[in-house]
Every structure is written in structure tokens, then in C-alpha cells.
C-alpha positions as CSV (number, residue, x, y, z in Angstrom):
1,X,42.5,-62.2,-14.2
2,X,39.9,-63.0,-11.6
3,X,42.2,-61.0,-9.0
4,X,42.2,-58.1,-11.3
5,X,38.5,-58.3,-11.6
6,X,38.5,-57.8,-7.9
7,X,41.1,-55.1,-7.1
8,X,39.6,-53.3,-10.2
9,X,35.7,-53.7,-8.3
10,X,37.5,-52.8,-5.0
11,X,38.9,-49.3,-6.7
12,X,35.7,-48.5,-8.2
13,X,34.0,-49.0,-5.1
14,X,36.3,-47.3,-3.0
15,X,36.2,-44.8,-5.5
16,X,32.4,-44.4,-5.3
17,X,32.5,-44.0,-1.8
18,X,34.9,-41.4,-1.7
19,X,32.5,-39.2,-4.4
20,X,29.5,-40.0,-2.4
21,X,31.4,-38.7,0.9
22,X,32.8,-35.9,-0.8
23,X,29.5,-35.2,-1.9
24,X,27.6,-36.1,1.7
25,X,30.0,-33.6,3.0
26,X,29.6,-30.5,0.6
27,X,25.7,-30.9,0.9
28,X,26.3,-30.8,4.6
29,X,28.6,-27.8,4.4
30,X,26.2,-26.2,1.9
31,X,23.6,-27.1,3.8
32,X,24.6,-25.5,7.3
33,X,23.1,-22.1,7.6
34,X,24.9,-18.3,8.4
35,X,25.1,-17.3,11.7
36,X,22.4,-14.6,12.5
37,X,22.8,-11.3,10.6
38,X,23.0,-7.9,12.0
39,X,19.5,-6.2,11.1
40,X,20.2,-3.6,13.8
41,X,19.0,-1.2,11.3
42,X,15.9,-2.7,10.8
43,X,14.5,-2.7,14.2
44,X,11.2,-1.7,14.8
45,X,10.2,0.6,17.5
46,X,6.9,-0.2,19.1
47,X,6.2,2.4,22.0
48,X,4.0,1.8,24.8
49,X,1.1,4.1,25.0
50,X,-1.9,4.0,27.1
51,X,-5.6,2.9,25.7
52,X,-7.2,6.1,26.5
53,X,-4.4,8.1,24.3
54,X,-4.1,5.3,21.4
55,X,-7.0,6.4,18.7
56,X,-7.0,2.7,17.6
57,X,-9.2,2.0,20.1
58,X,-11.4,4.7,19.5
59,X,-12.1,3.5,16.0
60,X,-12.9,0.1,17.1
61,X,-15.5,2.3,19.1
62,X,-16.5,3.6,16.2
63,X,-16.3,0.0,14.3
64,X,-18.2,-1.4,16.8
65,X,-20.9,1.5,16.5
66,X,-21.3,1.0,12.9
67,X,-24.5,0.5,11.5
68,X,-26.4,-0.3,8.5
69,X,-30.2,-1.1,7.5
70,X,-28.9,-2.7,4.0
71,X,-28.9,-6.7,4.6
72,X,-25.9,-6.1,2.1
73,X,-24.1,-2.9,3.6
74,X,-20.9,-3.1,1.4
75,X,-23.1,-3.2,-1.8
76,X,-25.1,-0.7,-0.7
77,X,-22.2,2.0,0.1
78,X,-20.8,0.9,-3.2
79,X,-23.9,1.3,-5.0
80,X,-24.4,4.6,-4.0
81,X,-20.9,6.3,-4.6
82,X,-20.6,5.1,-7.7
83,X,-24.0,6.1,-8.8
84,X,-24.6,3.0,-10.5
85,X,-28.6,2.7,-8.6
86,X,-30.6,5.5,-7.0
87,X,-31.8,5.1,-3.4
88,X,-34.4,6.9,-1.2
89,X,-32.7,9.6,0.1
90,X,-34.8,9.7,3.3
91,X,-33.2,5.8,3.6
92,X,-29.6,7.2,3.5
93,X,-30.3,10.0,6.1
94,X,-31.8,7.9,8.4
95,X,-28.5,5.4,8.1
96,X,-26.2,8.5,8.5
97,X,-28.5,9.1,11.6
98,X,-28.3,6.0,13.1
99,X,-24.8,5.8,12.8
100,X,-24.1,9.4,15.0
101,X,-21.6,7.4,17.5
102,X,-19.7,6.4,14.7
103,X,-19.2,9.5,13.2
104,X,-18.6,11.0,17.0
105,X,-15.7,8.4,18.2
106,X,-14.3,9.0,14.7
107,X,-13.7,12.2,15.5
108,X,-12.5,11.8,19.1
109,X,-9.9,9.2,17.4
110,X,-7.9,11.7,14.4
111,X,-8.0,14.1,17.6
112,X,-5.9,11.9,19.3
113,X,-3.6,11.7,16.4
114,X,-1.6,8.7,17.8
115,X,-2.2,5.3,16.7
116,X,-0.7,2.1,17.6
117,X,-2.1,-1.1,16.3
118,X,-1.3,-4.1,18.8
119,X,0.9,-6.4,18.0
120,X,-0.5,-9.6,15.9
121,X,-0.1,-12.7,17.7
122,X,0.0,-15.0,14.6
123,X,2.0,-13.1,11.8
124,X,0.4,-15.4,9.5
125,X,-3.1,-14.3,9.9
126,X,-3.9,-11.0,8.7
127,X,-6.2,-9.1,11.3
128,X,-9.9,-8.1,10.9
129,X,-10.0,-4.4,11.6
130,X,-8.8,-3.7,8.4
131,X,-11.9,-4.3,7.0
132,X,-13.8,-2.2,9.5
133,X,-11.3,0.7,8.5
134,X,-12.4,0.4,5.3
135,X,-15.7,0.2,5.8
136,X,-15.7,3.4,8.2
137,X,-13.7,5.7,5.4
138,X,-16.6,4.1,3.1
139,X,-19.4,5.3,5.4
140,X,-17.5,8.7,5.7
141,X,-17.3,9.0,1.8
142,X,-21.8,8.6,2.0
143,X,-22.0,11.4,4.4
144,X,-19.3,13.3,2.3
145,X,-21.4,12.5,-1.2
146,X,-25.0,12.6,0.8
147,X,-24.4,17.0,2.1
148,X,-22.7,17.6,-1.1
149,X,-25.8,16.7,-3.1
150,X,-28.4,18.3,-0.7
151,X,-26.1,21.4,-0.8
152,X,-24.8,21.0,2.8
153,X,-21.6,22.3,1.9
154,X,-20.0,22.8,5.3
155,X,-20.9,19.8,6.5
156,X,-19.6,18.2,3.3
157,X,-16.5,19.6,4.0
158,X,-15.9,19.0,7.5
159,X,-16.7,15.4,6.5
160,X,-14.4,15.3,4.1
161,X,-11.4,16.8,6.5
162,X,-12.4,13.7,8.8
163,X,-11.7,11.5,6.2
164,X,-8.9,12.7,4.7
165,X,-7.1,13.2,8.5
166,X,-8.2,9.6,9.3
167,X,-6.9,7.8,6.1
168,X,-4.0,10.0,6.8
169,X,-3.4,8.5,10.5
170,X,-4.1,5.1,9.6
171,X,-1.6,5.3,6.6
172,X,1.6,7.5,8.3
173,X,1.4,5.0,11.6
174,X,1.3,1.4,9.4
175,X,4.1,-0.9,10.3
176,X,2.8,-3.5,7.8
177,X,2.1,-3.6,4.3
178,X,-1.5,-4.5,4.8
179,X,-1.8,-1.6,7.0
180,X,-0.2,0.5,4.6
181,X,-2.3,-0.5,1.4
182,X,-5.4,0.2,3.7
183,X,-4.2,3.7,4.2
184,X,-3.6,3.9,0.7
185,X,-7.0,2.7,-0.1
186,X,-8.8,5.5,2.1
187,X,-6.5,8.7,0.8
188,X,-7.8,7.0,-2.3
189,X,-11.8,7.8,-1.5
190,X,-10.7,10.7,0.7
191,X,-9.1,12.1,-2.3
192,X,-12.0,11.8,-4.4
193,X,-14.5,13.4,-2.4
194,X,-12.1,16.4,-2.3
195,X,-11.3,16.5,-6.2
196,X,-15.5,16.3,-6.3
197,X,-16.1,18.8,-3.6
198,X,-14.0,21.4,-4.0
199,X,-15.5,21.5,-8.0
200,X,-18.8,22.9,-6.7
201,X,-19.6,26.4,-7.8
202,X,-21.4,27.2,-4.5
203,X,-18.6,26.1,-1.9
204,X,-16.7,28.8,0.1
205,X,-13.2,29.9,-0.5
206,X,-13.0,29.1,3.8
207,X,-14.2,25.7,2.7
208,X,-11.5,25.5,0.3
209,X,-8.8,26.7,2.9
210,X,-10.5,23.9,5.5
211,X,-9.4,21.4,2.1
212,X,-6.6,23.2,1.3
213,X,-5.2,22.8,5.7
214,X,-6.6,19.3,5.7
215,X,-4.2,18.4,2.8
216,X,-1.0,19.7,3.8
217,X,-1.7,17.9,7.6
218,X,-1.2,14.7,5.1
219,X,2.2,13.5,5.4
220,X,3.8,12.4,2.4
221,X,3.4,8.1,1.7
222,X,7.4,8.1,2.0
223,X,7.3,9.3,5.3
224,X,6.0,6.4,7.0
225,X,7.9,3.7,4.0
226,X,10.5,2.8,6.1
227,X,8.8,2.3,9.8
228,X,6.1,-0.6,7.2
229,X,9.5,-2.0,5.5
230,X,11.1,-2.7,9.5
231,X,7.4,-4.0,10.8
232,X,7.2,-6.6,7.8
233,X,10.9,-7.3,8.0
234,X,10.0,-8.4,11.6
235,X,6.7,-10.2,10.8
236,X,8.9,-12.2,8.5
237,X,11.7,-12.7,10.5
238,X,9.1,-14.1,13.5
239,X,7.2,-16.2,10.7
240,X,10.2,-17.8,9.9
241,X,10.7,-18.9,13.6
242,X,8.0,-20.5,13.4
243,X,8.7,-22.3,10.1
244,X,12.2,-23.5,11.4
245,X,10.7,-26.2,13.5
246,X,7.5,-26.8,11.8
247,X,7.4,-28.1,8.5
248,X,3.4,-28.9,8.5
249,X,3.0,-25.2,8.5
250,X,5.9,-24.6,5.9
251,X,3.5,-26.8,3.3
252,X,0.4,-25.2,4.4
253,X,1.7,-22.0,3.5
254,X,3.2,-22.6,0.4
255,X,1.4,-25.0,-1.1
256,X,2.5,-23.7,-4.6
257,X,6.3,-23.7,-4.2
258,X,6.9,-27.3,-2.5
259,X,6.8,-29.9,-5.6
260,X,4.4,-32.9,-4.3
261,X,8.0,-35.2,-4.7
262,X,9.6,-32.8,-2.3
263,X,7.5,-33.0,0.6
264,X,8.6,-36.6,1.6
265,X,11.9,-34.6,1.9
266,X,11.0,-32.0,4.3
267,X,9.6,-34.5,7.0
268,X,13.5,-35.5,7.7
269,X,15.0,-33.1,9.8
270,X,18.5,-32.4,8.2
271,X,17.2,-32.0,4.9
272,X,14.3,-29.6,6.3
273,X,17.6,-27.8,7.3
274,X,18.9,-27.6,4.1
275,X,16.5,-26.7,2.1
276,X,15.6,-23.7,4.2
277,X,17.9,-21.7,6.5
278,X,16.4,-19.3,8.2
279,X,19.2,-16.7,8.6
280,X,20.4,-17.0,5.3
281,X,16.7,-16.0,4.1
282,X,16.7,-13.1,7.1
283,X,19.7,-12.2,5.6
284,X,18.3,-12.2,2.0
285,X,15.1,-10.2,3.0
286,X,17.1,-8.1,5.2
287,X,18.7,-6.8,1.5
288,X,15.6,-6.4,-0.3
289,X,14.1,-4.3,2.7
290,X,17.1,-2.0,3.2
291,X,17.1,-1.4,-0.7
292,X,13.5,-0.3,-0.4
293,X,13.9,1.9,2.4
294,X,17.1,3.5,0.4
295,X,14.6,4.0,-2.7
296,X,11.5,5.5,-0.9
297,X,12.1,8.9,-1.5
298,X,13.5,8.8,-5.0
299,X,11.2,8.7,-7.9
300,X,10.3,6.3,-10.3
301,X,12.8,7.3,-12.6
302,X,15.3,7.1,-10.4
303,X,14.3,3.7,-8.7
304,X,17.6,1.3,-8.2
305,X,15.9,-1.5,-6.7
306,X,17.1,-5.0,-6.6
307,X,14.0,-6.5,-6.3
308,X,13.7,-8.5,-9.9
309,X,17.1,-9.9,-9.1
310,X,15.7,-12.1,-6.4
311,X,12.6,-13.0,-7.8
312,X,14.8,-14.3,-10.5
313,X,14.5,-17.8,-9.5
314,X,14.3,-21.0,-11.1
315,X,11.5,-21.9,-11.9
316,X,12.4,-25.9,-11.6
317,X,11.1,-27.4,-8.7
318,X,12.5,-31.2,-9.9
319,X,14.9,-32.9,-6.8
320,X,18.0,-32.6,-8.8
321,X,17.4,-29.2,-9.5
322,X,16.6,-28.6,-5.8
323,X,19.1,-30.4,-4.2
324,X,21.7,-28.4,-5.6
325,X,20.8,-25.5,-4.2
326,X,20.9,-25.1,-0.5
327,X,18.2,-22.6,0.9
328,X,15.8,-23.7,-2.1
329,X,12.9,-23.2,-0.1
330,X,13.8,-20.0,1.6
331,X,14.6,-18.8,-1.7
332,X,11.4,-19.4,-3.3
333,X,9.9,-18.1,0.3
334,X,11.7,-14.7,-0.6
335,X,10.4,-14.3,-4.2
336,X,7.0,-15.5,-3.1
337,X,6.8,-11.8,-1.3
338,X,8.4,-9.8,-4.1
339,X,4.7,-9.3,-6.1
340,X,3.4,-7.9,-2.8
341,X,6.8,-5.7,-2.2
342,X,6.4,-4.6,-6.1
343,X,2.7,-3.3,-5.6
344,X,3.7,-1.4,-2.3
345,X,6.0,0.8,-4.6
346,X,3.9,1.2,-7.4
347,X,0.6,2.8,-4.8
348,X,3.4,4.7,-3.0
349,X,4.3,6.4,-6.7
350,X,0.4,6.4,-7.6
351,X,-1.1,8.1,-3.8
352,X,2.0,10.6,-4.4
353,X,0.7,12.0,-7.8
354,X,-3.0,11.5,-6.7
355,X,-1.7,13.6,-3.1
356,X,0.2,16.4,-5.5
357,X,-2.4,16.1,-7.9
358,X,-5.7,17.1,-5.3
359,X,-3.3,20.2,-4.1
360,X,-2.8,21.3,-7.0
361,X,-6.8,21.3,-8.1
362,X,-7.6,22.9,-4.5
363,X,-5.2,25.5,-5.0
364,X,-6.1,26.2,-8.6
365,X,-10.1,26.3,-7.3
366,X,-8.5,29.0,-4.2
367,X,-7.1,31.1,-7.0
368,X,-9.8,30.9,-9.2
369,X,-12.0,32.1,-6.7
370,X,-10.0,34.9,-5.4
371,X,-8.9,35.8,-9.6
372,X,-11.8,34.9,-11.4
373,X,-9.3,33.1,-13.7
374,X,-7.1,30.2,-14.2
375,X,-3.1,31.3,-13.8
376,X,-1.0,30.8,-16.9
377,X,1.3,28.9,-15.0
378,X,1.6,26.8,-11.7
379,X,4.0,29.0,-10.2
380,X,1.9,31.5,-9.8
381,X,-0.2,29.5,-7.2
382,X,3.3,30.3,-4.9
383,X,3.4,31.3,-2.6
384,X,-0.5,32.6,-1.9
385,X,-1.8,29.1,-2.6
386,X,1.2,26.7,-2.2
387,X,4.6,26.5,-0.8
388,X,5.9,25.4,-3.6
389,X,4.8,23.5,-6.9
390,X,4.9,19.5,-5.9
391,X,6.7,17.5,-7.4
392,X,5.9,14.8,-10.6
393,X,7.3,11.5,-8.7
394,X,7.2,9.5,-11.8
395,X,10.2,12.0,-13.1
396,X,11.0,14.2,-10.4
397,X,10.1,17.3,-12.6
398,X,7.6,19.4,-11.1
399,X,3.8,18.5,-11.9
400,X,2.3,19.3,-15.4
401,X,-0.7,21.7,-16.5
402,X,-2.6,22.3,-19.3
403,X,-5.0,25.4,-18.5
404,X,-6.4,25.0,-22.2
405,X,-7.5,21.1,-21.0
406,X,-8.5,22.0,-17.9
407,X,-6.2,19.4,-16.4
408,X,-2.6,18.8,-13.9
409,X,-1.3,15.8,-15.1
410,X,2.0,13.3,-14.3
411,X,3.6,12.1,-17.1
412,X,3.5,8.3,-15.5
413,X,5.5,5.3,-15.8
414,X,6.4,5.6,-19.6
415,X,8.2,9.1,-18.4
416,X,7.1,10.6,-21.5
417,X,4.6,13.7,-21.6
418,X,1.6,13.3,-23.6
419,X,0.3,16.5,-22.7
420,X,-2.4,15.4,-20.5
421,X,-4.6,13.7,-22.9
422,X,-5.9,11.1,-21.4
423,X,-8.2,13.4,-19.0
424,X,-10.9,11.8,-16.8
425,X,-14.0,13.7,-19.5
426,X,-17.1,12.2,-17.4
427,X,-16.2,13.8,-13.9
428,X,-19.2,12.1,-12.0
429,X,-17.4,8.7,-13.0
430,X,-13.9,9.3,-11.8
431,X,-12.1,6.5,-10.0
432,X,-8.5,6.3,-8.7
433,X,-7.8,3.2,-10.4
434,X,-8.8,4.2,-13.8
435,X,-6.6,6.9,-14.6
436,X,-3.1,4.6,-13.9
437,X,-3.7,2.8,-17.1
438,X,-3.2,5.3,-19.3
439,X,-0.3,7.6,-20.8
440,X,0.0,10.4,-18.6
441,X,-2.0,10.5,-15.0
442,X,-4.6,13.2,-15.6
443,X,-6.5,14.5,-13.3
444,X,-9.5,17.3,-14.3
445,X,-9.4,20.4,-12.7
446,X,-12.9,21.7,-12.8
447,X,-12.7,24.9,-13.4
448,X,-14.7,24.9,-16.9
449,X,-17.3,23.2,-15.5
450,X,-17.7,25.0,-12.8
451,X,-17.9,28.3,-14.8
452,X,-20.9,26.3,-17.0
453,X,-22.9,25.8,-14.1
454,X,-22.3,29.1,-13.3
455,X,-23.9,30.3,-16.4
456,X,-26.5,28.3,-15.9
């Protein structure tokens, strides 16, 4: 019995250790990474190009020019275009003044037309002169709003074609999506100077072509999609370099999708390797990025993206969760960047209808002037006024008007028209974001209240 006892412990045993082999071995196949996709396609080109050609370098110039009396400058600009305080006019002409070499290596840089940010050392650290971009299309929109209310109207407008050409640089060169949101963010206060400028009874119908030329310059957001999907593929695909053989920074940077019972893990080398393989997650990004650049042109209604299938992760972080699936951490690493990927599409679809929507208002303020009189239809602005009608890119139909409500309008992500009712009504309080909450995107033409002031 006792030898039974035995043989019977010996079989178990052996048993045991051929499940925990079998098992050693398919977490070490499992474990063992792809070998390094082709992502020929997503190369980025980065051309060499002199500093005295590269308007980059002009609008750190104008960066390092900038000036501002206000102990709080960004509160100040703030302040003043959205009317919330008054301020001594004589203080805002002096600061306009004062900043003359700003204003004058701005335009020396959208001359230049070519601009080629350098290359960021440390893809993990996000560069300052965004800020200063910002800040300079701020500074820009003051001196737009500043002539516009002292009745400057053709300094006004050539302001406003500054702005709307240097947004327009900054956005169509981006190879990165912070870049790119940037850009975004300027066409968005470039935008709204014109919608506000071009509204004013006194201005000229030349001012209104200077508008109207300054708008079709702007290349359309899809145009430069693909070159910022490439320049963060390769961001990411250098940032993972660096994770592969540095764990300490792996935790640093996401903090919120390594479980504190994990991170003994990681510090041993072969599971490190396990739980994130590097080409396997080039590979997965490599997907999401080639899906993007296949959607960019389509419209919202006609997105295929795949997107929400990798951010559909588990949302277990326990060890026996983890450890059965090989590339946990890369995995997690991918669907940490889908909410940033997600917002890139949604202000590529929003600065296309806010784009169409400011030619469409310019070109219904050209005909106005040269008609007296709103057309009955949209087509009629073709092809005097516009080449052709753009384009709604929620649905692809071509964009809406209601000449009784005084508004063009997209029908928006619900893709159902509403006829336009959700029209800005206080046009001194207009903002970009405001209007993307609502049922249709409407965007007030003017027109009505131009013909009051008129009257008046």
C-alpha cells in the first residue's frame, strides 16, 4: 500500500511538472514577440531645408518679440475677445504698438510658406512653442477685434488674412497631433474674426474678396491627416524604443495602467518582455494609423474606423488576468492613445464645417453686396462667388441654408437635419465650441443684421 502511495505521489508529481513545463513553455512562446513589421507605408518624410527659408524660425522671431504690459497677458487677451471686461483702449494700442516686430516677422514667416518644425529629441515631452503659437494667433485676433471696432477696416482685414494664412501654415505642415490640434485651435479664432468681420455693413466688397482669397489659400484639414498620422506613428514607434529597455520610464508614464501588484513583475527582464512587445504593439498601432489615413477623407457618415475595437480592452488589471495575455502592457499602451486619436477626428469633422461654413457666409456677404439680396439658393453663389457649394462632412450632402433664418448650417453628428435651429442668436458671443453641442451646426449669416444697422 505504502508503495502505491509512492508511485501514485511520483505520477502526480511528474504529472505536475509536465503541466507547469507545458505551461513555462507556452508563456514563453506567447511571450516571444513578432519580428519587425513592414510600416514602409508609414514613413515620414522630413526634408532638409535651410533656417533662412523655414518660417518656423521666423515665428520664434516673432515669439521671442512678443510683448505684453498685462502682469497676466493670457487673461488679458482673453478678457478682451470675449468682451467679458472693458479696457482702456489707449492701453491696447500702445500693446499692439509695442509689439510692431511681432506683427512684422509674422508676416515675413506665412511669406515663406514652408515650415518645418525640428525634430523633438524626447518624444515624451511635448515642446514649448506651441504655446507661443497660440499666444501669437491670440495677439493677432486683438489687433483683428481692436481696427474692427475703431473702424479700421482694411487693417482689420489684412490682419485677419495673417491670421487665417498662419493658422493655415501651422496646421497643413503638422506631423504630430499636438501640432495639428494647435492649427486647429488658430483656424478656430481665425475663423471667427472672419465670420465677425465680414458682418460689418461698412467693409468693402475688395475686403471681402481679400477674405474670400485668404480662405480658399486654406487647404482642407484632410490634406495634411495623413503626413500627422506617419509623424505620431513614428513618435510612437521611437517612444517605444525607449520603453523596451527601460521599465522605470514604462511606470512613470503609465502610472494608471500598471496595477501596484504588477510592478514587482516588470523589474524581471523576461517578463518585462512578455508583457510588452514592442513590435507586436508597432504592429497594432501601425493598423489603427493606416485605418485613419484610409478614413480622412470620407465623412462622418461614412467613417469605418476600427478604433473602438482596440480600445476594447479589459479592464482587469489582476495577475491572472494579465498573465494570460501576452502584450498586456502594450495593449493597454495602445488604447491609452485611442481618446487622443478619437478627438483628432472629431476637430478634423468640426474645422471642416466651421472652414465650409465661413465660405459660405463670405460668399453670401459678396453677393449680397453686389445683389442687394440674399439668393434663394446656394447654387447661385456658383460660380461668381464659389467654385462649387462645399460639402456637409457630417453627411457628405452639400451644406444647408435657411435664407428665412439667416443661417448655413451642417446637420452634425446625429445626421438628421433640424433645419438650422439651433442658430448662434447673440452674434457678439459666438464661440467655436459652443455651437458642436447642439443638433445641427449653425452658423449665422449676418445678413439681417447688417441690413438693421443699415437702417439705422
Amino acid at each position: 500500500m505504502r508503495k502505491l502511495t509512492k508511485k501514485m505521489l511520483a505520477i502526480l508529481f511528474a504529472g505536475l511538472l509536465c503541466v507547469s513545463i507545458g505551461v513555462a513553455a507556452a508563456v514563453l512562446i506567447a511571450g516571444r514577440d513578432i519580428p519587425p513589421p513592414d510600416t514602409s507605408d508609414l514613413t515620414l518624410e522630413r526634408p532638409w531645408m535651410p533656417e533662412e527659408e523655414n518660417a518656423f524660425f521666423t515665428f520664434k522671431k516673432a515669439a521671442s518679440q512678443y510683448y505684453c504690459a498685462y502682469e497676466h497677458h493670457n487673461e488679458f487677451i482673453s478678457d478682451y475677445l470675449t468682451g467679458e471686461y472693458s479696457f482702456d483702449e489707449a492701453f491696447v494700442r500702445r500693446t499692439l504698438e509695442r509689439n510692431a516686430e511681432t506683427f512684422h516677422h509674422l508676416h515675413e514667416g506665412v511669406e515663406r510658406e514652408r515650415y518645418i518644425a525640428p525634430e523633438r529629441k524626447n518624444p515624451m515631452t511635448p515642446e514649448p512653442y506651441m504655446a507661443e503659437w497660440r499666444a501669437l494667433g491670440r495677439l493677432l485676433a486683438v489687433k483683428v477685434r481692436f481696427n474692427r471696432k475703431e473702424g479700421h477696416y482694411e487693417k482689420a482685414t489684412e490682419t485677419c488674412v495673417l491670421l487665417l494664412r498662419f493658422g493655415n501654415i501651422i496646421k497643413e505642415n503638422s506631423d504630430t497631433l499636438i501640432d495639428y490640434l494647435v492649427g486647429f485651435s488658430l483656424h478656430a479664432i481665425s475663423l471667427n474674426e472672419t465670420r465677425e468681420l465680414v458682418r460689418k455693413a461698412d467693409i468693402t466688397e475688395y475686403q471681402i474678396k481679400r477674405l474670400s482669397w485668404a480662405l480658399d489659400s486654406m487647404s482642407p484639414p484632410d490634406a495634411s491627416f495623413e503626413r500627422v498620422m506617419r509623424g505620431e506613428y513614428y513618435s510612437l514607434s521611437r517612444l517605444l524604443g525607449i520603453l523596451k529597455n527601460d521599465s522605470d520610464k514604462l511606470l512613470k508614464l503609465t502610472p494608471d495602467y500598471v496595477p501596484e501588484r504588477l510592478r514587482w513583475v516588470l523589474k524581471t527582464s523576461w517578463l518585462y518582455d512578455y508583457f510588452l512587445q514592442p513590435n507586436r504593439t508597432k504592429k497594432d498601432f501601425a493598423d489603427v494609423f493606416r485605418n485613419l489615413i484610409e478614413n480622412s477623407s470620407r465623412s462622418y457618415a461614412e467613417l469605418d474606423l476600427i478604433i473602438a475595437e482596440k480600445q476594447d480592452v479589459q479592464e482587469s488589471t489582476d495577475f491572472i488576468t494579465l498573465i494570460r495575455r501576452p502584450n498586456a502592457i502594450g495593449k493597454y499602451f495602445v488604447s491609452s492613445f485611442i481618446p487622443a486619436l478619437s478627438q483628432t477626428i472629431q476637430r478634423k469633422l468640426q474645422a471642416e464645417c466651421e472652414i465650409n461654413a465661413t465660405r459660405l457666409i463670405v460668399a453670401l456677404h459678396a453677393f449680397y453686396k453686389a445683389e442687394t439680396r440674399l439668393p434663394e439658393t446656394l447654387d447661385a453663389l456658383v460660380p461668381e462667388f464659389l467654385d462649387q457649394v462645399p460639402g456637409d462632412p457630417y453627411d457628405g450632402a452639400p451644406f444647408r441654408y435657411d435664407k428665412s433664418l439667416d443661417v448655413v448650417y451642417s446637420v452634425g453628428k446625429n445626421l438628421e437635419d433640424h433645419g438650422g435651429r439651433d442658430a448662434v442668436q447673440a452674434l457678439g458671443k459666438e464661440h467655436w465650441n459652443w455651437r458642436f453641442h447642439g443638433e445641427d451646426y449653425a452658423f449665422p449669416i449676418g445678413i439681417q443684421n447688417a441690413q438693421l444697422r443699415r437702417k439705422r
